[in-house]
Structures are given as structure tokens and as C-alpha cells.
HTML snippet that shows the backbone in 3Dmol.js (N, CA, C, O; Angstrom):
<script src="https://3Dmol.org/build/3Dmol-min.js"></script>
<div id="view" style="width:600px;height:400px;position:relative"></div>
<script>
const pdb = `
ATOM      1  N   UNK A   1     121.462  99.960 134.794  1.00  0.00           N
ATOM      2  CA  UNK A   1     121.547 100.249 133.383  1.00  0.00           C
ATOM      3  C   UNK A   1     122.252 101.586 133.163  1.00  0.00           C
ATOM      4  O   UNK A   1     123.424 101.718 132.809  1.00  0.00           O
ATOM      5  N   UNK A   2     121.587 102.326 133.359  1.00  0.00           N
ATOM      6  CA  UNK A   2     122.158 104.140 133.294  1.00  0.00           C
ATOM      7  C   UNK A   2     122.938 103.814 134.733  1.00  0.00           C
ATOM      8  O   UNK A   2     122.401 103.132 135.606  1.00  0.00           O
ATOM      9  N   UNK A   3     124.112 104.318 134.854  1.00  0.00           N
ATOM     10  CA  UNK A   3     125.407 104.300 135.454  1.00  0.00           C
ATOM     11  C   UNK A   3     126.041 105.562 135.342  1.00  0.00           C
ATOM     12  O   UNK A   3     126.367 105.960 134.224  1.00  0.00           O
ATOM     13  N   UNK A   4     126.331 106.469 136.686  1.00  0.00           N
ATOM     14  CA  UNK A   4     126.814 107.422 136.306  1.00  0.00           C
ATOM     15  C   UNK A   4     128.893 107.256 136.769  1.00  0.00           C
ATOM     16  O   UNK A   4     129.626 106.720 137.600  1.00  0.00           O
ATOM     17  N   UNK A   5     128.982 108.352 135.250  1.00  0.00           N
ATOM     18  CA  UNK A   5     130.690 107.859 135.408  1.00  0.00           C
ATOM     19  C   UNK A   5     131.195 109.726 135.294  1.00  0.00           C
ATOM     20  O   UNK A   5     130.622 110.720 134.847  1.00  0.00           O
ATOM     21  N   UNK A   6     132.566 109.483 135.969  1.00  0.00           N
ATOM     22  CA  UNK A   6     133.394 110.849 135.825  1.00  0.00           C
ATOM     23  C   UNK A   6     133.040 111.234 134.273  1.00  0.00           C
ATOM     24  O   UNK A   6     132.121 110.700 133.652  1.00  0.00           O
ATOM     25  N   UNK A   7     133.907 112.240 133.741  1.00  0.00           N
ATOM     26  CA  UNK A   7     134.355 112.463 132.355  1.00  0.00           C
ATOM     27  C   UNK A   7     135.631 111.054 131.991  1.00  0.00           C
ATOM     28  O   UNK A   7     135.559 110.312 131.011  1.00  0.00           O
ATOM     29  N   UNK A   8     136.567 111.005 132.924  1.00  0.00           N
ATOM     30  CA  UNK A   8     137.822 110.147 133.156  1.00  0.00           C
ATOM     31  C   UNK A   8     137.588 108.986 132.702  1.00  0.00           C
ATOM     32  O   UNK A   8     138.080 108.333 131.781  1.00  0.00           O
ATOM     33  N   UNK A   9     136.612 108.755 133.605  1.00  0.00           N
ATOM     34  CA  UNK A   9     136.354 106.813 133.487  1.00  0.00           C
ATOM     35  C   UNK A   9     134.941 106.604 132.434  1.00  0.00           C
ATOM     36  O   UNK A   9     134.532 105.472 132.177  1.00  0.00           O
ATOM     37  N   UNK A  10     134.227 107.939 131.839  1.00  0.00           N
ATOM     38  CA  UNK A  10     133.247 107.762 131.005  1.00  0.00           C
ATOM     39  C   UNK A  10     134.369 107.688 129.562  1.00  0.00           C
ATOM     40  O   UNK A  10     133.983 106.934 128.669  1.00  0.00           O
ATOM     41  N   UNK A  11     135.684 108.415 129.328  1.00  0.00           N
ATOM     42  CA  UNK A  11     136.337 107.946 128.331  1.00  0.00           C
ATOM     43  C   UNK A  11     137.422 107.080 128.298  1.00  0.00           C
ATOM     44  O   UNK A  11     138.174 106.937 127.333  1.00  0.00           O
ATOM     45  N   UNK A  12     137.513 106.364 129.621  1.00  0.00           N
ATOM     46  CA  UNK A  12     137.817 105.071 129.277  1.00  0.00           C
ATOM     47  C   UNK A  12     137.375 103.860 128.978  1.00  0.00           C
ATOM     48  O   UNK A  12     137.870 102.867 128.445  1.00  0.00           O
ATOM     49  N   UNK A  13     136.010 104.229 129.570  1.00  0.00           N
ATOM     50  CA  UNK A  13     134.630 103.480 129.387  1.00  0.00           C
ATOM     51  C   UNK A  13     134.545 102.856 127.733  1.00  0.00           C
ATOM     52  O   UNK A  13     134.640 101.769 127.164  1.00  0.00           O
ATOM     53  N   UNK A  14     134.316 104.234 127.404  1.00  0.00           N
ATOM     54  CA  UNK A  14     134.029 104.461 125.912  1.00  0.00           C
ATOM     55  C   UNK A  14     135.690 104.097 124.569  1.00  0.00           C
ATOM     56  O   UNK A  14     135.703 103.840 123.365  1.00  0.00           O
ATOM     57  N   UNK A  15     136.585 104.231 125.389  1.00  0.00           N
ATOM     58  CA  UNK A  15     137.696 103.258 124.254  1.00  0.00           C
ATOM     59  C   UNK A  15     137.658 101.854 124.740  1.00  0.00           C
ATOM     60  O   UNK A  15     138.274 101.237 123.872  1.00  0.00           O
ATOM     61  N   UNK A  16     137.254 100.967 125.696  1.00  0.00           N
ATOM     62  CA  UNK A  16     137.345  99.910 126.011  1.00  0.00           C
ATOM     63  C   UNK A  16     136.037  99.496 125.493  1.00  0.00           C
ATOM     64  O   UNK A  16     135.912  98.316 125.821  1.00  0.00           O
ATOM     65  N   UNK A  17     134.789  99.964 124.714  1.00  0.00           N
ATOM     66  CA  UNK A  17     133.817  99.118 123.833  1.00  0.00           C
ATOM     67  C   UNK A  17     133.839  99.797 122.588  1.00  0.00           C
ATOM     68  O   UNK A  17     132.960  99.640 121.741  1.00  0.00           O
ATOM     69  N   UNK A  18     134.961 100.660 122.432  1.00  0.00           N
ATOM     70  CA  UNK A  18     135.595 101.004 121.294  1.00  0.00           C
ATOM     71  C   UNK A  18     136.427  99.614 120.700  1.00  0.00           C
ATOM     72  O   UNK A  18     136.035  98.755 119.910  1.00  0.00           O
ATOM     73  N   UNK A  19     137.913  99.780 121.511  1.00  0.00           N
ATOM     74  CA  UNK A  19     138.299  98.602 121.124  1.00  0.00           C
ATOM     75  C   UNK A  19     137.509  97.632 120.598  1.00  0.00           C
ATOM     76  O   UNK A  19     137.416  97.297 119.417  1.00  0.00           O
ATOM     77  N   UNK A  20     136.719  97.030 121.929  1.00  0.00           N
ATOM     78  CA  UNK A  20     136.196  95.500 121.827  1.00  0.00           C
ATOM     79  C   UNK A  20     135.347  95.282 120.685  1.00  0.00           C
ATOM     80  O   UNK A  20     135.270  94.110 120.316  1.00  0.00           O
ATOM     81  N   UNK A  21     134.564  96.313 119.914  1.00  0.00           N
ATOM     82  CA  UNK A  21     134.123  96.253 118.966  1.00  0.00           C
ATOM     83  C   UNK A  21     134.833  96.164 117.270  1.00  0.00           C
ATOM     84  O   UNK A  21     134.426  95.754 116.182  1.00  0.00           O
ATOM     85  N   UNK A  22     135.995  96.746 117.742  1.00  0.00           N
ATOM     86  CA  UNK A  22     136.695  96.478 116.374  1.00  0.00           C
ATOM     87  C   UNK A  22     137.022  95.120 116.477  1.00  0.00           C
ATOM     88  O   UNK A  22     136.351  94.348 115.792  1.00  0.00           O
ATOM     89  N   UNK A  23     138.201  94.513 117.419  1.00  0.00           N
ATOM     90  CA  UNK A  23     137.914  93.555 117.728  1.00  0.00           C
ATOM     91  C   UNK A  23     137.566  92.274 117.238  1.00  0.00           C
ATOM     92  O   UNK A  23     138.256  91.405 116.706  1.00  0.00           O
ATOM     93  N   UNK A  24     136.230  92.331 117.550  1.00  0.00           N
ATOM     94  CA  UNK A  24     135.159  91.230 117.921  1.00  0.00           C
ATOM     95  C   UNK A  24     133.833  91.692 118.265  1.00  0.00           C
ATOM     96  O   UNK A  24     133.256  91.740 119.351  1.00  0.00           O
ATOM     97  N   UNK A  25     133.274  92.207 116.427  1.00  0.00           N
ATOM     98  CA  UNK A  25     131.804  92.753 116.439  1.00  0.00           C
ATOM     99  C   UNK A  25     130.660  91.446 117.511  1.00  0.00           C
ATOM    100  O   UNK A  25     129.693  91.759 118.204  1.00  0.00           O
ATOM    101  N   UNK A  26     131.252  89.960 117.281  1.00  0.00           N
ATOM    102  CA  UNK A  26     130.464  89.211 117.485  1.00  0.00           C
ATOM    103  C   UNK A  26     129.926  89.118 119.205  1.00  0.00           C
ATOM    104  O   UNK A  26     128.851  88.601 119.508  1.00  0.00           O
ATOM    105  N   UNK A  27     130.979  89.772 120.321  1.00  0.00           N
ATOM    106  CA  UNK A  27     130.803  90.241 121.246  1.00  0.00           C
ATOM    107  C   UNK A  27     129.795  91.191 121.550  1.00  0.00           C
ATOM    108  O   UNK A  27     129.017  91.054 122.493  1.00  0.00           O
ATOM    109  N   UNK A  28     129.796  92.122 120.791  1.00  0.00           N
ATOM    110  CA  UNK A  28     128.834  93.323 120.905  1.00  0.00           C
ATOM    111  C   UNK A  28     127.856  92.612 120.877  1.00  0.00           C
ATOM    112  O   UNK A  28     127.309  92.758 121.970  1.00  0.00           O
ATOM    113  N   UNK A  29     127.089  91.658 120.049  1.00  0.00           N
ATOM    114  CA  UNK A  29     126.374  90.906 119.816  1.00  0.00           C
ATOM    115  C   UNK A  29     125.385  90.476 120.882  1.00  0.00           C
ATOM    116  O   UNK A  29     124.207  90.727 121.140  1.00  0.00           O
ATOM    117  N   UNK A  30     126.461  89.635 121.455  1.00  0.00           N
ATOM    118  CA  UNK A  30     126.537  89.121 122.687  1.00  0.00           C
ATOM    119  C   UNK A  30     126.016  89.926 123.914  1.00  0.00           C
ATOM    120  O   UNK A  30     125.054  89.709 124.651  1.00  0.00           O
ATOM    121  N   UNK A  31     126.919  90.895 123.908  1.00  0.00           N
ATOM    122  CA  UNK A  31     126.070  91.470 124.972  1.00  0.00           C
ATOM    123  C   UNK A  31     124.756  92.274 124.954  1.00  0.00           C
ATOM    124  O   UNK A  31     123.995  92.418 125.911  1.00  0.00           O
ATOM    125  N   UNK A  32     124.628  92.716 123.856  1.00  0.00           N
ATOM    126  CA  UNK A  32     123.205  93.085 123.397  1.00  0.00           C
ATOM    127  C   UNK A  32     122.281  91.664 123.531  1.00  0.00           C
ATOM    128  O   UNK A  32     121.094  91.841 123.804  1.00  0.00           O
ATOM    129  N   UNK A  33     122.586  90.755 123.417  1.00  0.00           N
ATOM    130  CA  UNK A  33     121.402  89.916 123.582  1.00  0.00           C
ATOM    131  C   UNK A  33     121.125  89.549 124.734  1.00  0.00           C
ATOM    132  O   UNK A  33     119.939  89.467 125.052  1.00  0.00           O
ATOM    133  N   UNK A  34     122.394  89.155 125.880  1.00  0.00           N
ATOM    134  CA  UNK A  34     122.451  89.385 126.925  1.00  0.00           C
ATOM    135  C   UNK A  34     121.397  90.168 127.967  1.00  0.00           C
ATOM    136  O   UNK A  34     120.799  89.831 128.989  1.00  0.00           O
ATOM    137  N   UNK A  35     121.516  91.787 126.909  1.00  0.00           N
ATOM    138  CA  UNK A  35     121.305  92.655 127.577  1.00  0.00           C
ATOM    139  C   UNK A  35     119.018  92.788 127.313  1.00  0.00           C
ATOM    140  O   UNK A  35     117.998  93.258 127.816  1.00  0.00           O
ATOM    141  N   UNK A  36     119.455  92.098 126.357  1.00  0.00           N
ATOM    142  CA  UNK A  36     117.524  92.621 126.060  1.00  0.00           C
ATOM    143  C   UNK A  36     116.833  91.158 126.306  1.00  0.00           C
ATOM    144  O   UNK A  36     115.785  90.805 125.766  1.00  0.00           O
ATOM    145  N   UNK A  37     117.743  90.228 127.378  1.00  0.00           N
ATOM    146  CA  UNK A  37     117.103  88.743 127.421  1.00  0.00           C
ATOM    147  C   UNK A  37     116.311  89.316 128.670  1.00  0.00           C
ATOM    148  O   UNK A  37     115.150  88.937 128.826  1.00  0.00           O
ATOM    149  N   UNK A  38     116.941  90.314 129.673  1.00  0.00           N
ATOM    150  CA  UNK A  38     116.235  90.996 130.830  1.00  0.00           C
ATOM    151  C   UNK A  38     115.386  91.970 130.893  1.00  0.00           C
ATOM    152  O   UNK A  38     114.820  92.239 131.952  1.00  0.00           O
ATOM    153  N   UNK A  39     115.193  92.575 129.884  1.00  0.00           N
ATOM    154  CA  UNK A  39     113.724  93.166 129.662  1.00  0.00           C
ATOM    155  C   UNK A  39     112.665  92.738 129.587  1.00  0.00           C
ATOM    156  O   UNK A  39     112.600  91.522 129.405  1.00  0.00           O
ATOM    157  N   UNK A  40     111.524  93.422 129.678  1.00  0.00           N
ATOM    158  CA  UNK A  40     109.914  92.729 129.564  1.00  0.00           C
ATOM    159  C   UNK A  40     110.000  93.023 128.420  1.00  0.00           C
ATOM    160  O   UNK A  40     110.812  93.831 127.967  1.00  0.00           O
ATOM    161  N   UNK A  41     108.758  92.099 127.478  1.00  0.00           N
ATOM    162  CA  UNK A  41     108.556  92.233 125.801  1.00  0.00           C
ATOM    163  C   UNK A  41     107.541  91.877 126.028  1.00  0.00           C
ATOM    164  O   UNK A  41     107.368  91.196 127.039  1.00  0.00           O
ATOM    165  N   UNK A  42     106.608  92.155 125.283  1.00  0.00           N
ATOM    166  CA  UNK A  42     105.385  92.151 124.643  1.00  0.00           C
ATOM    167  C   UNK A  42     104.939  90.629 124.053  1.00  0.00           C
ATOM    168  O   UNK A  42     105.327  90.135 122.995  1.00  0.00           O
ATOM    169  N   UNK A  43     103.852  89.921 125.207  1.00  0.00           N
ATOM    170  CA  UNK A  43     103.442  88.558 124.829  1.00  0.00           C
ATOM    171  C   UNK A  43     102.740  88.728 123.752  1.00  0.00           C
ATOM    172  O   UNK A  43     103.374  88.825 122.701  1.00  0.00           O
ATOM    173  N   UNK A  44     101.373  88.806 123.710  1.00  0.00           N
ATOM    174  CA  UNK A  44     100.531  89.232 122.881  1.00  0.00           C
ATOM    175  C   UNK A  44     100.005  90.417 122.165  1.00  0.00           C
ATOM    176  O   UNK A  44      99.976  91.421 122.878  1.00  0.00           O
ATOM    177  N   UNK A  45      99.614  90.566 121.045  1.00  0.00           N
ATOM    178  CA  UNK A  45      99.262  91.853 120.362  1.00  0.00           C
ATOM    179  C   UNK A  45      97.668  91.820 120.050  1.00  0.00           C
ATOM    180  O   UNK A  45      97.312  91.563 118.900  1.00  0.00           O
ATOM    181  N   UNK A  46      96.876  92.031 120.882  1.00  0.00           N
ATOM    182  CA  UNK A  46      95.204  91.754 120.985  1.00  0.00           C
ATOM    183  C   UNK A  46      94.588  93.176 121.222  1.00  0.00           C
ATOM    184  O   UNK A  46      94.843  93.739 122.286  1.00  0.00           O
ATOM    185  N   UNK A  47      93.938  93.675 120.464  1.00  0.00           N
ATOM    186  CA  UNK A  47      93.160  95.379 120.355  1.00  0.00           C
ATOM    187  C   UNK A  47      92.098  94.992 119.999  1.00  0.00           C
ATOM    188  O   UNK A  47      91.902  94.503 118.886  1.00  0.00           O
ATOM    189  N   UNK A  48      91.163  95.155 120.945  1.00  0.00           N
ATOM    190  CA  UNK A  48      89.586  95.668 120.542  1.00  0.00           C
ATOM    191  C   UNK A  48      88.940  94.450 120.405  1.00  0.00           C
ATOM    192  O   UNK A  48      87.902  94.380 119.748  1.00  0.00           O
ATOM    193  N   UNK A  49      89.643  93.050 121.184  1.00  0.00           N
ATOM    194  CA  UNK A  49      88.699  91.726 121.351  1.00  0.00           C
ATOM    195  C   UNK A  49      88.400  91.279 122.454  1.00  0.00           C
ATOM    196  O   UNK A  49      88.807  91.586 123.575  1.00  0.00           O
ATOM    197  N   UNK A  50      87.418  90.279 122.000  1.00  0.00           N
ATOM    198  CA  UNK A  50      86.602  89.242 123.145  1.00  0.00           C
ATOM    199  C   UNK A  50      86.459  87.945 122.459  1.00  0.00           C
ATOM    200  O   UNK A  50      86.059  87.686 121.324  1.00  0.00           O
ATOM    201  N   UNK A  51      86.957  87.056 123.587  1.00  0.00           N
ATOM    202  CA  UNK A  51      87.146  85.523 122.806  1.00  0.00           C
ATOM    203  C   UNK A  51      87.735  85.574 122.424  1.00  0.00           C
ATOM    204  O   UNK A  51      87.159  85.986 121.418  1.00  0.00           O
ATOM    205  N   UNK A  52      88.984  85.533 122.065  1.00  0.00           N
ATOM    206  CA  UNK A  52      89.924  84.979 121.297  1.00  0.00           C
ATOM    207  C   UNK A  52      91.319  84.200 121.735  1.00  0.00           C
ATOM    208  O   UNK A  52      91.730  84.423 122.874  1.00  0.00           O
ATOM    209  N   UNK A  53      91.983  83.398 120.979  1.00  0.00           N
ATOM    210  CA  UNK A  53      92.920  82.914 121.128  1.00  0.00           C
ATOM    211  C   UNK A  53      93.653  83.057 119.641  1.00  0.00           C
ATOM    212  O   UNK A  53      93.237  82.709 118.536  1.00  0.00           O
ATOM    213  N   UNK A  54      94.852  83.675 120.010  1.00  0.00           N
ATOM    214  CA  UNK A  54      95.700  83.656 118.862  1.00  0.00           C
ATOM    215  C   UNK A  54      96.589  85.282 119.421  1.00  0.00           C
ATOM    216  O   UNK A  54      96.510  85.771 120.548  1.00  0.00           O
ATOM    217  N   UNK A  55      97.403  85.845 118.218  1.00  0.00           N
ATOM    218  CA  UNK A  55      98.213  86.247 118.248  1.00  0.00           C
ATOM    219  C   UNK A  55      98.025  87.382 117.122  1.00  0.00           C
ATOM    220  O   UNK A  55      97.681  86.892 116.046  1.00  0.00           O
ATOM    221  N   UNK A  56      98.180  88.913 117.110  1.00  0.00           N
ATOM    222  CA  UNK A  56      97.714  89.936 115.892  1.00  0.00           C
ATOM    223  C   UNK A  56      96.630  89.827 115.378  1.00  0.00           C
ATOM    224  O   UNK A  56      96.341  89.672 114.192  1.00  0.00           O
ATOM    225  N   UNK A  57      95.536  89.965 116.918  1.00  0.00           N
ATOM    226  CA  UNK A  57      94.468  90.059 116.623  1.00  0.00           C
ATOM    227  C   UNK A  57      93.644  91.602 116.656  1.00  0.00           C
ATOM    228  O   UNK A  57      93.865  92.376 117.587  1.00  0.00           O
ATOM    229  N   UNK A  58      92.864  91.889 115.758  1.00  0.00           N
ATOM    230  CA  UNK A  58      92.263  93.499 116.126  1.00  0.00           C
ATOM    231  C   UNK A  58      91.222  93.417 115.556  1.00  0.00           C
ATOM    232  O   UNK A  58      91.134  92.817 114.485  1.00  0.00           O
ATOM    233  N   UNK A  59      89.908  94.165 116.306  1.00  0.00           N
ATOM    234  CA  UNK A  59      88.479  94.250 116.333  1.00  0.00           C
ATOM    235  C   UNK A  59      87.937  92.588 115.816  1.00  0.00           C
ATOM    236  O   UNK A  59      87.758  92.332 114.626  1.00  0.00           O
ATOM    237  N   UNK A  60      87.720  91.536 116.951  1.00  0.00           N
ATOM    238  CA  UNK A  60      87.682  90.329 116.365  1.00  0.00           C
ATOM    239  C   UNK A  60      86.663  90.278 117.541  1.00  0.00           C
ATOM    240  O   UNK A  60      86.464  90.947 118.555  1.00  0.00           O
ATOM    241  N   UNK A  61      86.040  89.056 116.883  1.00  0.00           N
ATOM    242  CA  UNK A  61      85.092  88.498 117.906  1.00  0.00           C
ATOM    243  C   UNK A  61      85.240  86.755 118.063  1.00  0.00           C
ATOM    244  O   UNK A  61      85.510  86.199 116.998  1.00  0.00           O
ATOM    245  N   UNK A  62      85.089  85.840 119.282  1.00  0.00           N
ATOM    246  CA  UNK A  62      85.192  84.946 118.753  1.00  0.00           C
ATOM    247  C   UNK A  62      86.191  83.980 118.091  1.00  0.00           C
ATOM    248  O   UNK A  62      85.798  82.853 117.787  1.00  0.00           O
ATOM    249  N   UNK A  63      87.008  84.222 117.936  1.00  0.00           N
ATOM    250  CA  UNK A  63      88.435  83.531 116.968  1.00  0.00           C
ATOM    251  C   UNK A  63      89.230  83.061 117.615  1.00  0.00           C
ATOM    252  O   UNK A  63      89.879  83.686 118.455  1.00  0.00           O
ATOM    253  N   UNK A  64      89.356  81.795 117.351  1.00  0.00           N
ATOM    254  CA  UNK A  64      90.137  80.626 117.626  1.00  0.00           C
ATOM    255  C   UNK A  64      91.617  80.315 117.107  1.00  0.00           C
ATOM    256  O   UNK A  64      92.011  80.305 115.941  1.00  0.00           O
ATOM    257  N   UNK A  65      92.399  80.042 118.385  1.00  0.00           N
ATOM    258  CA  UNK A  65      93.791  79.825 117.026  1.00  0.00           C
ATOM    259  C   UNK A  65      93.849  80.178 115.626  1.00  0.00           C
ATOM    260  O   UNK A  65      94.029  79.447 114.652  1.00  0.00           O
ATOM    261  N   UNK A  66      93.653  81.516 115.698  1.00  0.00           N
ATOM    262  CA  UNK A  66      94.187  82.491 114.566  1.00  0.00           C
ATOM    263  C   UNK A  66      95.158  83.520 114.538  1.00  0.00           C
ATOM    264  O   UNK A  66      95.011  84.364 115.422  1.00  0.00           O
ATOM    265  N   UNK A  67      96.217  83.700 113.677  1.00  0.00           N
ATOM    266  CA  UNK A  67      97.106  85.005 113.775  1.00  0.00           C
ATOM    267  C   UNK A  67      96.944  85.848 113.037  1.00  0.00           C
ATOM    268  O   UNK A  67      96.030  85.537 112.273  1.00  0.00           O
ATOM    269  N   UNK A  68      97.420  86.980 112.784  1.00  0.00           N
ATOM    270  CA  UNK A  68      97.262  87.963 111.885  1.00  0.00           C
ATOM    271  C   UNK A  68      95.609  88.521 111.434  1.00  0.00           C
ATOM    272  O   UNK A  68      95.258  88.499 110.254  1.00  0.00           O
ATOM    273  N   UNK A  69      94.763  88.967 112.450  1.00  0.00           N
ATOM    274  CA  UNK A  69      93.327  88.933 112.225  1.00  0.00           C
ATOM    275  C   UNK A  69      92.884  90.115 112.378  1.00  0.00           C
ATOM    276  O   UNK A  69      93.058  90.749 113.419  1.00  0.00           O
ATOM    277  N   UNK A  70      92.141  90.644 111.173  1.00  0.00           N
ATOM    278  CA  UNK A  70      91.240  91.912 111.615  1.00  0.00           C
ATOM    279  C   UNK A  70      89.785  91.517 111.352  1.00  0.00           C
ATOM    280  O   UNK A  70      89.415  90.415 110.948  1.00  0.00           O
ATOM    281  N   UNK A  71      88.936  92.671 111.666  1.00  0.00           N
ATOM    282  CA  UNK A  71      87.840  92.594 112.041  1.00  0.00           C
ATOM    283  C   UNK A  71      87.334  91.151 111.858  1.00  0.00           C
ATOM    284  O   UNK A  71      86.330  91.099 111.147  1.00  0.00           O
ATOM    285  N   UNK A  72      87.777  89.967 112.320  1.00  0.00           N
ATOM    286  CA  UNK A  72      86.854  88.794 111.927  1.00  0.00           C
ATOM    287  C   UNK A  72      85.925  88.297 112.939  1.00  0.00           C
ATOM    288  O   UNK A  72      85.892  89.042 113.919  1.00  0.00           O
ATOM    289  N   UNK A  73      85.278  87.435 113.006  1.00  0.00           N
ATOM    290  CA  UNK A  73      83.938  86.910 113.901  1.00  0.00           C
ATOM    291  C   UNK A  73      83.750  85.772 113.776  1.00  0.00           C
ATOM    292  O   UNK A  73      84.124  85.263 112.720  1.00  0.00           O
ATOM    293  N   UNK A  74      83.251  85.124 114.559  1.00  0.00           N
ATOM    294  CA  UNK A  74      83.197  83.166 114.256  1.00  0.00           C
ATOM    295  C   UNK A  74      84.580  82.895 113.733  1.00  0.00           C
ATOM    296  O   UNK A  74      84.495  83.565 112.704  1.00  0.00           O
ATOM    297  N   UNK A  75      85.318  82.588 113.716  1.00  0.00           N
ATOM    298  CA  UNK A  75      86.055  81.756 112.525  1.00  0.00           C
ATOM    299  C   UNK A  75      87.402  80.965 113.457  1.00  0.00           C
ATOM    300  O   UNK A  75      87.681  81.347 114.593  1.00  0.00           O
ATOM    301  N   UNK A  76      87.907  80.194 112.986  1.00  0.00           N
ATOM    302  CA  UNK A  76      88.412  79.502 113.511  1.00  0.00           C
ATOM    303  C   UNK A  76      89.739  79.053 112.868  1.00  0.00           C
ATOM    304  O   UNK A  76      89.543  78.918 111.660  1.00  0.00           O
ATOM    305  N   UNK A  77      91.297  78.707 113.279  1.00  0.00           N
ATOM    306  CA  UNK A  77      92.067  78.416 112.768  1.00  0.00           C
ATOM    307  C   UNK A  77      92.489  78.982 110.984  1.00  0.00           C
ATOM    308  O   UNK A  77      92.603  78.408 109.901  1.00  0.00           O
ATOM    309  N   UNK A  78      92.599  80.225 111.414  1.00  0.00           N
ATOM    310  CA  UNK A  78      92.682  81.219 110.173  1.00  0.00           C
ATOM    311  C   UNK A  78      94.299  81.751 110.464  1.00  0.00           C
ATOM    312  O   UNK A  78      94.893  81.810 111.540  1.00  0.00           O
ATOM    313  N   UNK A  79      94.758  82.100 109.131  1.00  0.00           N
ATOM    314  CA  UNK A  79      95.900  83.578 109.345  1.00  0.00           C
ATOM    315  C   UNK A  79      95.996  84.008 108.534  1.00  0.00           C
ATOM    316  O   UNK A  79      95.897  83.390 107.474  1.00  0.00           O
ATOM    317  N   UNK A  80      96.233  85.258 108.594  1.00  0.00           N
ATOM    318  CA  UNK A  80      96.269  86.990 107.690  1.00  0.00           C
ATOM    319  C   UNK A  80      94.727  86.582 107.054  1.00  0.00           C
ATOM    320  O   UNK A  80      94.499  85.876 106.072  1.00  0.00           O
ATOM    321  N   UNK A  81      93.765  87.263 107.942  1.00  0.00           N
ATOM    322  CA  UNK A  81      92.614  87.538 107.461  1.00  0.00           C
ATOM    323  C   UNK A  81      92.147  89.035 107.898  1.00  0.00           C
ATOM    324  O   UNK A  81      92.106  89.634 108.973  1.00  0.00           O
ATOM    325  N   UNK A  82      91.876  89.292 106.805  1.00  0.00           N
ATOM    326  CA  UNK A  82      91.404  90.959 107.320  1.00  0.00           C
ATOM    327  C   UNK A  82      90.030  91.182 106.804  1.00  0.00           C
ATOM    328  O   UNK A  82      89.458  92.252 107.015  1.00  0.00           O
TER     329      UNK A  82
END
`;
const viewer = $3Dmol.createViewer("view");
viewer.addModel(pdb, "pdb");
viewer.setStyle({}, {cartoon: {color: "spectrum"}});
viewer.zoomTo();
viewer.render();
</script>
């Protein structure tokens, strides 16, 4: 990722995604997606539970296929409950 370059070839570097961007923004694109398909990302967003299944869950107890959930308990097949 970080690549170290002369001054020389860091500004030729830098007019050759100069160019390519005037160009053909849709490239840049491209390689940005390219580029963040190889990173790790973040499966789940779960703070402060036990039991649960679902997705933007926080201080929950219990909860079943639910998204977007705060403090809830028992409940089941819910979203945006706070």
C-alpha cells in the first residue's frame, strides 16, 4: 500500500493519476473499489449484548432477528426500536 518513491518517480507518479483522472473519473472509481474490496470491514455492530441475533444492536438482551436496537429485552423480529 504505502510504497516508497524518489521525488522523480513520486512526480511522475502523481501526473499519471493526474491525467487518468481527468480523463476517466470512472477509473478512479474503479480502483478505489478495487482497492477497499481487500480490506477487513466491520461484520456486525453489537455493544453491550447477550443473545442476540441481528445487526445495530446496543444494551439488548435476548433479541431475535432485529436491526437497529437499543436497550430492548425479549422481543423478537423488530427494527429501529429504542
Amino acid at each position: 500500500m504505502n510504497k516508497q518513491y524518489s521525488p522523480e518517480e513520486y512526480n511522475l507518479k502523481k501526473s499519471e493519476i493526474l491525467t487518468t483522472m481527468s480523463l476517466n473519473p470512472k477509473s478512479i472509481e474503479k480502483v478505489f473499489q478495487d482497492f477497499t474490496q481487500n480490506l477487513p470491514h466491520q461484520n456486525l455492530v453489537l455493544r453491550n449484548t447477550e443473545n442476540v441475533v441481528g445487526d445495530m444492536i446496543d444494551n439488548s438482551k435476548n433479541v431475535v432477528q432485529s436491526f437497529d436496537v437499543s436497550n430492548g429485552e425479549d422481543i423478537r423480529y423488530c427494527y429501529e426500536v429504542t
